[in-house]
N, C-alpha and C positions, 0 to 999 in steps of 0.2 A: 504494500500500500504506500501510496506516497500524497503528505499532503502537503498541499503548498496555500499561499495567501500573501499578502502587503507583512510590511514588518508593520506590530504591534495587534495583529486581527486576533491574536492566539491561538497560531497553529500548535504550539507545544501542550501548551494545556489541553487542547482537541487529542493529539495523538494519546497524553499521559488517561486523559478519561477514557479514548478506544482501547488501550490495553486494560484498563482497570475494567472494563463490559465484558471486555475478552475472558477475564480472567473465571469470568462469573458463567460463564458457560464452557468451563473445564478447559479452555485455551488459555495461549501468553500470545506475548510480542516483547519485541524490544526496538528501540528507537535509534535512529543514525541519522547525528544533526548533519544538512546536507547546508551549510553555513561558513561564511569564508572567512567569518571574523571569529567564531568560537571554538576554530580549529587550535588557536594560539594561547598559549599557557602564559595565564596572569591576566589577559583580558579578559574579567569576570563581570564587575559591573558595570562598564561601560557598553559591553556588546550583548547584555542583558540575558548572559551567558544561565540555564536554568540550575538553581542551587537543588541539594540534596532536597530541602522541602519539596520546591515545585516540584522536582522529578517524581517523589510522593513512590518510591521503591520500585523504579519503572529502570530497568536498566539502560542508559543512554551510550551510545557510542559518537565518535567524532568530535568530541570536545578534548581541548588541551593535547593536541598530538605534537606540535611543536613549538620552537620559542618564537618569540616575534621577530627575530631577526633573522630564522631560516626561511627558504625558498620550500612555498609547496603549490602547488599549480592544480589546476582543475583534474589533470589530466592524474596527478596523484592520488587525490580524493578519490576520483572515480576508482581506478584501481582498488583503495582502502574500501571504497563503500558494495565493491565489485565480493571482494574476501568476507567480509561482516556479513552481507544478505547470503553468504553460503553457510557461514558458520550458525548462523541463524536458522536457520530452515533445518540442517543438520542436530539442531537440537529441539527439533520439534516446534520451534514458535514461528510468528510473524514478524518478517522486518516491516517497519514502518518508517517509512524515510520523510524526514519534517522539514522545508526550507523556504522559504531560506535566501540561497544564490541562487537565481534562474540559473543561471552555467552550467553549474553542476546536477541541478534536476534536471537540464537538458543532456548534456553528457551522460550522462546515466541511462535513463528512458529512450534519449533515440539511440544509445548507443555510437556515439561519438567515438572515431578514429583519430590518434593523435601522432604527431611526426613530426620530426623535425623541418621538412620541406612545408608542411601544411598543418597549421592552428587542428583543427578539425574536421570531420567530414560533412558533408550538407545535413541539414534537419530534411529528415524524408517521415518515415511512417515510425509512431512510435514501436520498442520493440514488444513482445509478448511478455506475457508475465506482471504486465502493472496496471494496477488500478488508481487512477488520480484524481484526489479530491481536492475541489478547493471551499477555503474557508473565505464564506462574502461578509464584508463589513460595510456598512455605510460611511460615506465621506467624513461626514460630522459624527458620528458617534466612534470613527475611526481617529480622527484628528483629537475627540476626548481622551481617549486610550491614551495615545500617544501623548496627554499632555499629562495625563495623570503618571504616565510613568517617566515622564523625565522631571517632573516635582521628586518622588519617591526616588528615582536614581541620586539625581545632583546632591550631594552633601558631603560630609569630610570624609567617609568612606571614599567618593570616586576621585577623591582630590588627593589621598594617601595613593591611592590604585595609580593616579595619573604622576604623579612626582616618582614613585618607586622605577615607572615604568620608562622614564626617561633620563634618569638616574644609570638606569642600567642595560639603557638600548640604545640612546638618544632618537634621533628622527631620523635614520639614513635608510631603516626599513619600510618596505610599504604596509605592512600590519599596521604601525603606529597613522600613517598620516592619510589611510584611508578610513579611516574610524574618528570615532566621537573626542577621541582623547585630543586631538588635533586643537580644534575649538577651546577644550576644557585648561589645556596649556597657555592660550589667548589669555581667560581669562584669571589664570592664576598670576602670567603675566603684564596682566593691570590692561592687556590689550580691548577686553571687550567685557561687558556687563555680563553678569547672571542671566538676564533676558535676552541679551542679543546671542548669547550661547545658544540657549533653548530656542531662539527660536530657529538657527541652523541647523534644525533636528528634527523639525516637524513637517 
């Protein structure tokens, strides 16, 4: 199964509830965040990475696989998320893949060729095996979401998160300065308000 939706609709909460139905009619699943930003170890609050609660004893894969300053490409993921949906089905449950990155839901599903002469191969037919749902949110009641959780994000939590993480990587990888922590550096460095952060974000 694969769900997909806008960032903030919650697809993760959707998946961790189908495995918890699942469970109640003598099935499992397990979940593979299909996310470009949650792949990176230490980016937790900022890329609203799901903690032990949310996951709510759902087992999650593709979080925290590397650090922020290594190189890992769609065409890796896929690979990783290629081994996880075996190792999964081999133990009798369901992968349920949650994202995310279009990229990498598409690499996956059409089955994306990768090379060095050629990025990838054309989107043609998706391949067998997947069912995809998507999660619909209205504009405005999506735009709420998203403003309620960058209130609940923003505080000395993501601002320890954001100094550690520049302390120790600086900005010369693309993890750091494709992500929220970007903005959040702005405004630790006196560059831009509390507001004009957030609203870079919605």
């Amino acid at each position: 199964m694969v769900i997909v939706g806008p960032t903030g609709s919650g697809k993760t909460e959707v998946a961790v509830d189908l495995v918890l139905q699942l469970r109640k009619m003598q099935q499992d699943g397990e979940i593979i965040a299909a996310d470009s930003r949650t792949i990176y170890k230490g980016l937790d609050i900022g890329t609203a990475k799901p903690n032990q609660k949310e996951q709510r004893g759902v087992l999650h894969h593709g979080l925290d696989l590397v650090e922020p300053n290594e190189r890992f490409t769609v065409a890796d993921w896929k690979l990783y998320a290629e081994q996880k949906i075996e190792e999964i089905k081999e133990r009798g449950k369901i992968p349920i893949i949650v994202g995310g990155t279009g990229l990498y839901i598409d690499a996956l599903i059409y089955d994306y060729h990768f090379s060095e002469q050629k990025n990838c191969s054309d989107r043609t037919e998706m391949s067998e095996g997947f069912l995809v749902f998507g999660v619909k949110c209205e504009p405005e009641k999506l735009r709420e979401r998203l403003a309620k959780r960058l209130d609940k994000m923003y505080g000395e939590v993501l601002f320890r998160e954001t100094r550690k993480l520049v302390e120790n990587y600086g900005w010369g990888s693309q993890a750091m300065k494709s992500n929220i922590y970007q903005f959040v550096w702005r405004h630790l460095e006196g560059e831009l308000s509390l507001a004009e952060v957030k609203q870079q974000n919605l």
